[in-house]
C-alpha positions as CSV (number, residue, x, y, z in Angstrom):
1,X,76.9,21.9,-178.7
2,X,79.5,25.2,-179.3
3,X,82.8,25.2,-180.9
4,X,85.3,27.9,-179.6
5,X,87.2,29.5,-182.2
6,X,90.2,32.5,-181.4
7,X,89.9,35.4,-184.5
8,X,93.1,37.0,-185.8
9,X,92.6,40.8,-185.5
10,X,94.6,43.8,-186.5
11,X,97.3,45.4,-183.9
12,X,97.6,42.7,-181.5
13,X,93.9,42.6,-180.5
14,X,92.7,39.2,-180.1
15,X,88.8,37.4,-179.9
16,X,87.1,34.3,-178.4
17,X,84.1,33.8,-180.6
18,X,81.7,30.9,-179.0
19,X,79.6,30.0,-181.7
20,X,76.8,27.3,-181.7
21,X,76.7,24.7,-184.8
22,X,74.0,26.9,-186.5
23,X,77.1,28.9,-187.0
24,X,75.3,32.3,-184.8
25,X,78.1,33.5,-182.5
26,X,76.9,33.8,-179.2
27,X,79.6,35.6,-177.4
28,X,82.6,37.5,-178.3
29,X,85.1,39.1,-176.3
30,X,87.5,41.2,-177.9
31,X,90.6,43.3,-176.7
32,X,90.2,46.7,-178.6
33,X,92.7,49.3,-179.1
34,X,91.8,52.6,-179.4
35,X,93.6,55.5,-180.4
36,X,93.4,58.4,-177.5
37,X,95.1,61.7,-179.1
38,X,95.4,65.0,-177.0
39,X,96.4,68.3,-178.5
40,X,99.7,68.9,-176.4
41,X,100.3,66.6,-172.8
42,X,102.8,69.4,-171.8
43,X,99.6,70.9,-170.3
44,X,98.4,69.5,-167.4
45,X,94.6,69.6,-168.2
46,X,95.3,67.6,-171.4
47,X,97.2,64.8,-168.9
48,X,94.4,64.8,-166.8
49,X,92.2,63.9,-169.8
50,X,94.7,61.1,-170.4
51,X,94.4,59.9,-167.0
52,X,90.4,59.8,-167.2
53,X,90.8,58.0,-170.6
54,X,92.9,55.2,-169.5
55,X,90.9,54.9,-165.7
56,X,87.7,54.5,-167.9
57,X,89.1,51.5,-170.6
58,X,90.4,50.0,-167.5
59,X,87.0,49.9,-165.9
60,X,85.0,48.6,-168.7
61,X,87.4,46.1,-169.4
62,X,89.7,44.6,-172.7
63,X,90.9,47.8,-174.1
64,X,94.5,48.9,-174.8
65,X,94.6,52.8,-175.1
66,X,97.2,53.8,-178.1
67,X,98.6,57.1,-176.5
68,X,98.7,60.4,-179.1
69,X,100.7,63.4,-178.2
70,X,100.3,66.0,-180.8
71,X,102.8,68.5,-179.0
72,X,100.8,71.3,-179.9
73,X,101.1,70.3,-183.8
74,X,98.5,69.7,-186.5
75,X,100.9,67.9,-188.7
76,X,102.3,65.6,-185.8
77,X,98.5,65.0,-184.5
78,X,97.6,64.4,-188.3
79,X,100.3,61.9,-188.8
80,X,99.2,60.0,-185.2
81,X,95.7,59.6,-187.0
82,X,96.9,58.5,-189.7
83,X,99.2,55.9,-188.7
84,X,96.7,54.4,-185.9
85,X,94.3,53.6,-188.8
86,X,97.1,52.0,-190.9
87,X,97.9,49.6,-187.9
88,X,94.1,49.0,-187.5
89,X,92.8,50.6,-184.7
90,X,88.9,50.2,-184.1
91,X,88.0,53.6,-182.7
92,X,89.3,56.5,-181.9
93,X,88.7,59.3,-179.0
94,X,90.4,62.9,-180.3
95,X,90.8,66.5,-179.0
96,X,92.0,68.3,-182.5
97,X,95.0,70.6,-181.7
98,X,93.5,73.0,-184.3
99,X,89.5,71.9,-185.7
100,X,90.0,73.2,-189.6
101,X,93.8,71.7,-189.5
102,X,92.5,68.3,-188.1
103,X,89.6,67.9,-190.5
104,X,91.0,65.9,-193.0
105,X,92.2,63.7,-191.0
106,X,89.1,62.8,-189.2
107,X,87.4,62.7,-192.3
108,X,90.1,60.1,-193.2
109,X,89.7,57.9,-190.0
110,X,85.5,58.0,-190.9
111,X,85.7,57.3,-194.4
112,X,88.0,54.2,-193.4
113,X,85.3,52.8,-191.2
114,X,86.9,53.7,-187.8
115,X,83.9,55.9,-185.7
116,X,85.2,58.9,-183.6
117,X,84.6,60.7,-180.8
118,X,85.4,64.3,-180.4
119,X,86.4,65.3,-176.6
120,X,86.6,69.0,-175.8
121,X,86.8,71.0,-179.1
122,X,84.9,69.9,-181.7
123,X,85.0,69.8,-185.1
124,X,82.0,70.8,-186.7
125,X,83.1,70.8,-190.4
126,X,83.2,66.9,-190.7
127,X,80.5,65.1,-190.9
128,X,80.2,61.1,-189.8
129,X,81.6,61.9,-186.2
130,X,79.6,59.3,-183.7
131,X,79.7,62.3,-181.1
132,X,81.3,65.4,-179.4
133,X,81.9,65.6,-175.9
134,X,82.7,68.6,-174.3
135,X,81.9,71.9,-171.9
136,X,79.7,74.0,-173.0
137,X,82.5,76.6,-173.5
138,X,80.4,79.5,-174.4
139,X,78.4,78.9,-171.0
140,X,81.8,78.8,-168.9
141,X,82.7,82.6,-170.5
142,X,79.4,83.8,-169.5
143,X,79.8,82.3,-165.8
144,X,83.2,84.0,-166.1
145,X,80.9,87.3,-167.7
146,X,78.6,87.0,-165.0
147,X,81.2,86.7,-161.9
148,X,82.6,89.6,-163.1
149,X,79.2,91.8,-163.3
150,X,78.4,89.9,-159.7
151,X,82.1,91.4,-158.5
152,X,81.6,94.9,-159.4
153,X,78.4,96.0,-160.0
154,X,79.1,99.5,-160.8
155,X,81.5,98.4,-163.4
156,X,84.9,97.2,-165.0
157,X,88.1,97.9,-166.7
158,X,88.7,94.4,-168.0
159,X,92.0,92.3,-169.7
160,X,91.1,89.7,-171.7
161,X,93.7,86.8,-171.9
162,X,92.7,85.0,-175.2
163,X,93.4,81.2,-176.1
164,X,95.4,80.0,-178.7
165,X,93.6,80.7,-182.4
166,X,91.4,78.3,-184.3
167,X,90.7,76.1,-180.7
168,X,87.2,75.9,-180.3
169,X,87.0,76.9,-176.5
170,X,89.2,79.3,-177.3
171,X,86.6,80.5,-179.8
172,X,83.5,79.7,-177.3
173,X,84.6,81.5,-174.1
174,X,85.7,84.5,-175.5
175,X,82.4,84.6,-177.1
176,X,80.3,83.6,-173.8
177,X,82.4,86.8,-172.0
178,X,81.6,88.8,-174.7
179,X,78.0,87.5,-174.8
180,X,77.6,88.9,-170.9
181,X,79.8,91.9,-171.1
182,X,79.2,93.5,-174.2
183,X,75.3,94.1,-173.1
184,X,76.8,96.3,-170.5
185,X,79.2,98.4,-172.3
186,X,78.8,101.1,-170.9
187,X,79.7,99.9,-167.8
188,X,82.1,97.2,-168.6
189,X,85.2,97.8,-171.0
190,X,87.5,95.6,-172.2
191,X,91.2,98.0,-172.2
192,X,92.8,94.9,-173.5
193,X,92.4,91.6,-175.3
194,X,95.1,89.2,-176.6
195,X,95.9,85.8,-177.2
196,X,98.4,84.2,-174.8
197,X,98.1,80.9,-176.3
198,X,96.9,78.8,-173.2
199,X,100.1,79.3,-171.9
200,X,101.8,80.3,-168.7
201,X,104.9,81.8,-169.8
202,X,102.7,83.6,-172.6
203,X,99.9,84.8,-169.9
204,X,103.0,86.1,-167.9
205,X,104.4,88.1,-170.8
206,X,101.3,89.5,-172.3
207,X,99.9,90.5,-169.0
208,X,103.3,92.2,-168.0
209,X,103.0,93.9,-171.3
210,X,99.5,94.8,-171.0
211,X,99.6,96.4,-167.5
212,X,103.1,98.4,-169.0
213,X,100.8,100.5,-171.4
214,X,98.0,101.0,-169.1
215,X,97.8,104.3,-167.0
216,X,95.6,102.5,-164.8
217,X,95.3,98.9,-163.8
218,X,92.4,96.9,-165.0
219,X,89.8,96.0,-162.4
220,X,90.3,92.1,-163.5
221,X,91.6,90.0,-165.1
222,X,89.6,86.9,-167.4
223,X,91.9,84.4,-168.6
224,X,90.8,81.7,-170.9
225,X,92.7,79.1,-168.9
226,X,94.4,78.1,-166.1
227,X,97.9,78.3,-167.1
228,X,97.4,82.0,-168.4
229,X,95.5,83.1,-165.1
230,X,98.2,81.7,-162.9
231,X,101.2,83.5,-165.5
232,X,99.0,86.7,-165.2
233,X,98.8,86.2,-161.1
234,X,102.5,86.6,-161.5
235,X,103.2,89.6,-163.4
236,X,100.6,91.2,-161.1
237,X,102.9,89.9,-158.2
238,X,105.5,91.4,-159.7
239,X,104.0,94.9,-160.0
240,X,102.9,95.0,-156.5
241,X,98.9,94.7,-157.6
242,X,98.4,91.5,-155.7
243,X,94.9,91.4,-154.0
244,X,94.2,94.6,-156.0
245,X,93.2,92.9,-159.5
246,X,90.5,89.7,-159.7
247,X,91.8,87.1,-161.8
248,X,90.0,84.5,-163.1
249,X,91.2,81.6,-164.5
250,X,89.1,78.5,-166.9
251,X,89.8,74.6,-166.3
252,X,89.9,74.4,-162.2
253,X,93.5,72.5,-162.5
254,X,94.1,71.5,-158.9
255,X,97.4,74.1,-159.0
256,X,94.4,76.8,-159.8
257,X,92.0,75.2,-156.8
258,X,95.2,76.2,-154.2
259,X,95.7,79.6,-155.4
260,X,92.1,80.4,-155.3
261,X,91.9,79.2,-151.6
262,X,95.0,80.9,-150.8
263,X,93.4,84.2,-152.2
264,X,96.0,84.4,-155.6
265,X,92.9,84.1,-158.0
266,X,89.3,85.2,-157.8
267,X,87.8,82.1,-159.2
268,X,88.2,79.4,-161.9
269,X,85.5,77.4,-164.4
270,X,85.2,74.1,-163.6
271,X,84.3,72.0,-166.8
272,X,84.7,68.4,-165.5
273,X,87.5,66.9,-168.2
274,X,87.4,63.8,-166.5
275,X,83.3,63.5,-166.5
276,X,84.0,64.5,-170.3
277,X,86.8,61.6,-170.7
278,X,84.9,58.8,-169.1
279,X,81.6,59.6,-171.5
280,X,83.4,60.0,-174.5
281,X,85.2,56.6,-173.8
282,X,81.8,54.7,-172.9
283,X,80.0,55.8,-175.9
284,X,82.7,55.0,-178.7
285,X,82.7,51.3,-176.9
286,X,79.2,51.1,-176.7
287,X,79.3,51.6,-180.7
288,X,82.2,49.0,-180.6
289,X,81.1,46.2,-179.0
290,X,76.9,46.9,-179.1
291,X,76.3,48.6,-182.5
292,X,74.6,51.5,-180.4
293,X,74.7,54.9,-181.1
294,X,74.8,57.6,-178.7
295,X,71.0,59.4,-177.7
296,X,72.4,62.4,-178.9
297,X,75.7,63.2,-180.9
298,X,76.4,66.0,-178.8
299,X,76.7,66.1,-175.3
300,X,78.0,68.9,-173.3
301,X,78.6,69.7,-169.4
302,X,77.1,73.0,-168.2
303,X,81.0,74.6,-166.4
304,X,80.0,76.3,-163.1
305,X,82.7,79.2,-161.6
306,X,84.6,77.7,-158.6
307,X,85.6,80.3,-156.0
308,X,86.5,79.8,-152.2
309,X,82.6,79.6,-151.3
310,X,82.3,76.6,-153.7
311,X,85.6,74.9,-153.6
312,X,84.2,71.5,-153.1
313,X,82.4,71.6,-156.1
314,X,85.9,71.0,-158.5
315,X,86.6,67.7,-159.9
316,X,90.4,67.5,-159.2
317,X,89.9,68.7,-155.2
318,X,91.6,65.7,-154.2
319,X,94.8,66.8,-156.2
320,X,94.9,69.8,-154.1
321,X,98.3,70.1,-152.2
């Protein structure tokens, strides 16, 4: 014989237990709200990371996603944490807007017993977190590194478009480019380097500003994201350099994908955000509901360089307009 009992849980989530009369429960099914927190959803590779998040809970089934915009702020992002662990979330899935600035707040969530999953950047000072999921970012600046070296050969007067400070991929890919780059400095110079903040209106600005100083124009230009690359594709409009300077861009957004088949950038770095989404998702519930922890607590996705020869290789093709 069973007896069916319903559990009281904290923020609305609710539980069947079926448990037999030696009192062992032999089935639960429980509706599990998780906090999902992006850095800033004003960018659209951070609402495609949403998107991937909430497709994913909806496949595996009896999970309500608590949506976190941190609006490009640390404090906001912190207060988000902190107020989903008050109201008794069970897990939570978190790209930190800045890593050092959002370590006390993960720390807070693991010391109060909720596991985390990092998604994108990492943050390596806390310790506790069930696992990172990401690109391996310093790989995608060294496929940027090496499509430049594979474009000119002889050499290259190069702009570097940095992301925004204290982000880890900023961090990463400039280090991969560098990694590639610097071994060949004699042949390959970078005549400027400058955060733009992963933005486009900042990538159109600092570009602008960059090619007004510059007796000559650079021979490309490596952006650390989308949004800067297509900002810098515009100032070089403007100054009548189109088809003159490469520009790459990093995160293969599907407004990216049409301008490098229409020829407006050279390539971008595909790192699969929604391959990156859907794992991180699958092992915080496997914690959740199975007690299992991940094979590895850090798993990363090699980026490859998407150009016109490879275009059916990007994850967001479909989007393509």
């Amino acid at each position: 014989m069973i007896r069916i009992t319903r559990r009281g849980l904290l923020a609305g989530a609710s539980a069947f237990a079926i448990t037999g009369l030696d009192g062992r429960r032999l089935l639960a099914q429980e509706n599990i709200e998780i906090l999902a927190s992006l850095p800033n959803m004003a960018f659209p590779f951070f609402v495609h990371m949403m998107s991937a998040i909430k497709s994913e809970a909806e496949k595996l089934g009896g999970i309500t996603i608590v949506e976190s915009d941190g609006q490009g702020s640390s404090p906001k992002q912190t207060a988000d944490v902190e107020t989903a662990i008050v109201k008794g979330v069970k897990g939570i899935v978190i790209s930190p807007n800045e890593v050092d600035a959002m370590a006390p707040a993960i720390s807070g969530a693991i010391d109060a017993g909720v596991p985390v999953v990092t998604v994108d950047r990492r943050v390596d000072k806390v310790e506790g977190i069930l696992a990172h999921v990401g690109a391996d970012n310093v790989k995608g600046g060294e496929a940027q590194g090496e499509l430049v070296m594979a474009l000119f050969p002889n050499g290259a007067k190069v702009m570097n478009l940095q992301g925004q400070p204290g982000a880890s991929p900023a961090i990463d890919r400039n280090q991969g480019l560098h990694n590639v780059l610097d071994k060949a400095a004699d042949k390959y110079s970078f005549v400027f380097e400058q955060t733009a903040n992963f933005a486009r209106d900042k990538g159109l600005s600092v570009t602008e500003a960059g090619l007004a100083g510059m007796a000559e124009a650079p021979d490309v230009i490596v952006a650390a994201n989308d949004d800067m690359a297509l900002g810098a594709m515009e100032a070089v409009k403007a100054r009548g350099l189109e088809g003159k300077v490469a520009i790459m861009g990093f995160d293969a957004l599907p407004e990216a994908l049409a301008a490098v088949r229409d020829g407006g950038l050279t390539a971008t770095i595909e790192q699969f955000p929604g391959g990156q989404s859907a794992q991180a998702m699958q092992i915080l519930i496997d914690k959740l509901r199975g007690g299992k922890d991940p094979a590895s607590n850090l798993v990363l996705l090699t980026p490859i360089a998407i150009t016109k020869d490879n275009l059916d290789k990007a994850e967001r093709l479909g989007e393509v307009k």
